[in-house]
C-alpha positions as CSV (number, residue, x, y, z in Angstrom):
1,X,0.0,0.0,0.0
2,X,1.7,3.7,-1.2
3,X,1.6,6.1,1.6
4,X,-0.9,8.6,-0.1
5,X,-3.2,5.3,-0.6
6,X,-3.0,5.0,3.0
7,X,-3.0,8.9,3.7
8,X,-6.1,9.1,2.3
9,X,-7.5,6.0,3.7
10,X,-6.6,7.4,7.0
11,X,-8.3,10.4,5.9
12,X,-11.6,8.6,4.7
13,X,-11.9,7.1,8.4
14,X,-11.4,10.2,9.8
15,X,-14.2,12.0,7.8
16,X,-16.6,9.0,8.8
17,X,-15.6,9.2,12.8
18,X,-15.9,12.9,12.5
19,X,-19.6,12.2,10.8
20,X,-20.6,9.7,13.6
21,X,-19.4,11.6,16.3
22,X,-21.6,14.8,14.8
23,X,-24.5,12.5,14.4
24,X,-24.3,11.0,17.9
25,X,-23.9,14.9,19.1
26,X,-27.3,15.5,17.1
27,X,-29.2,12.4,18.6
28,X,-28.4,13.3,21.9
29,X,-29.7,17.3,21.5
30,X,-32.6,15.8,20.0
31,X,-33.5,13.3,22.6
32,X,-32.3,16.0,25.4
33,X,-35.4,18.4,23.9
34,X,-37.7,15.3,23.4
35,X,-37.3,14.5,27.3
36,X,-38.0,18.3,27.8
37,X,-41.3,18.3,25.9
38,X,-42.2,14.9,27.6
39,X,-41.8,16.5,30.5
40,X,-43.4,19.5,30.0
41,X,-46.7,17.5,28.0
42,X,-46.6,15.1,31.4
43,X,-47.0,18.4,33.7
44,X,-49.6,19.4,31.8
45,X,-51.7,16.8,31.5
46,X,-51.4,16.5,35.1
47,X,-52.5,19.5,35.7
48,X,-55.8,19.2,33.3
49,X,-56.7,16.0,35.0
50,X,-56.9,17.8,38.0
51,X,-59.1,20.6,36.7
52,X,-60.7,18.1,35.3
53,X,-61.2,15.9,38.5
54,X,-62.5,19.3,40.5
55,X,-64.9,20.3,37.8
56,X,-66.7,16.5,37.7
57,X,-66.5,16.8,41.5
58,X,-68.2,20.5,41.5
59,X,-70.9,19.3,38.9
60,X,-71.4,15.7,40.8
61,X,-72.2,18.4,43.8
62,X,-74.4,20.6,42.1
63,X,-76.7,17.7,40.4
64,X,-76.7,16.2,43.4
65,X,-78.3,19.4,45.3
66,X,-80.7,19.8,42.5
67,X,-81.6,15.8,42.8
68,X,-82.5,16.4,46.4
69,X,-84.5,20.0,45.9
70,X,-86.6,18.6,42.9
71,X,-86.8,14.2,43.7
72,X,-89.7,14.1,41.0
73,X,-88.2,15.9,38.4
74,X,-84.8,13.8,38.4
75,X,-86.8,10.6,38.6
76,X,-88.6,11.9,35.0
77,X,-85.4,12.6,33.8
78,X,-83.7,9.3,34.2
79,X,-86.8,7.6,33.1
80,X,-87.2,9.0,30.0
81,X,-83.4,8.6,29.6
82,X,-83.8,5.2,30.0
83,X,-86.6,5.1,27.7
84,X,-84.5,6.8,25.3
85,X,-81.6,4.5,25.9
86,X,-83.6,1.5,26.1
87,X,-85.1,2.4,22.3
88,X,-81.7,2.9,20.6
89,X,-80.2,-0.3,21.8
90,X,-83.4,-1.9,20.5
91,X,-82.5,-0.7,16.8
């Protein structure tokens, strides 16, 4: 093998090392600023499941209120929701 045969050999491996070693510099940023978002998606999801959780507990409390200041109204309601419901699963 000349020398400028293995020069440029040398050279060639160089150029890929140098090309992996950007690469692997690129993956990690990227999976750095992937972990960020994660994070930040995780947060807020938390946080909208617990707005979520207060709101279904605020309207639980409220329907239940109305359930006890009007009995006979509810109980038409949920019968002609089940009569409703009861129909469609008939079709």
């Amino acid at each position: 093998m000349s020398a400028s045969t293995a020069k440029s050999t040398i050279d060639a491996a160089n150029d890929i090392h140098n090309g992996v070693d950007t690469a692997e510099q690129k993956l990690d940023d990227n999976i750095d600023a992937l972990s960020e978002r994660i994070a930040e998606l995780d947060k807020q999801l938390r946080q909208t499941g617990e707005l979520l959780l207060q709101n279904a507990k605020v309207l639980g409390g409220s329907a239940s209120k109305q359930i006890q200041l009007h009995p006979l109204a509810a109980f038409g309601v949920a019968f002609f929701a089940g009569l409703t419901v009861a129909k469609l699963l008939r079709r």
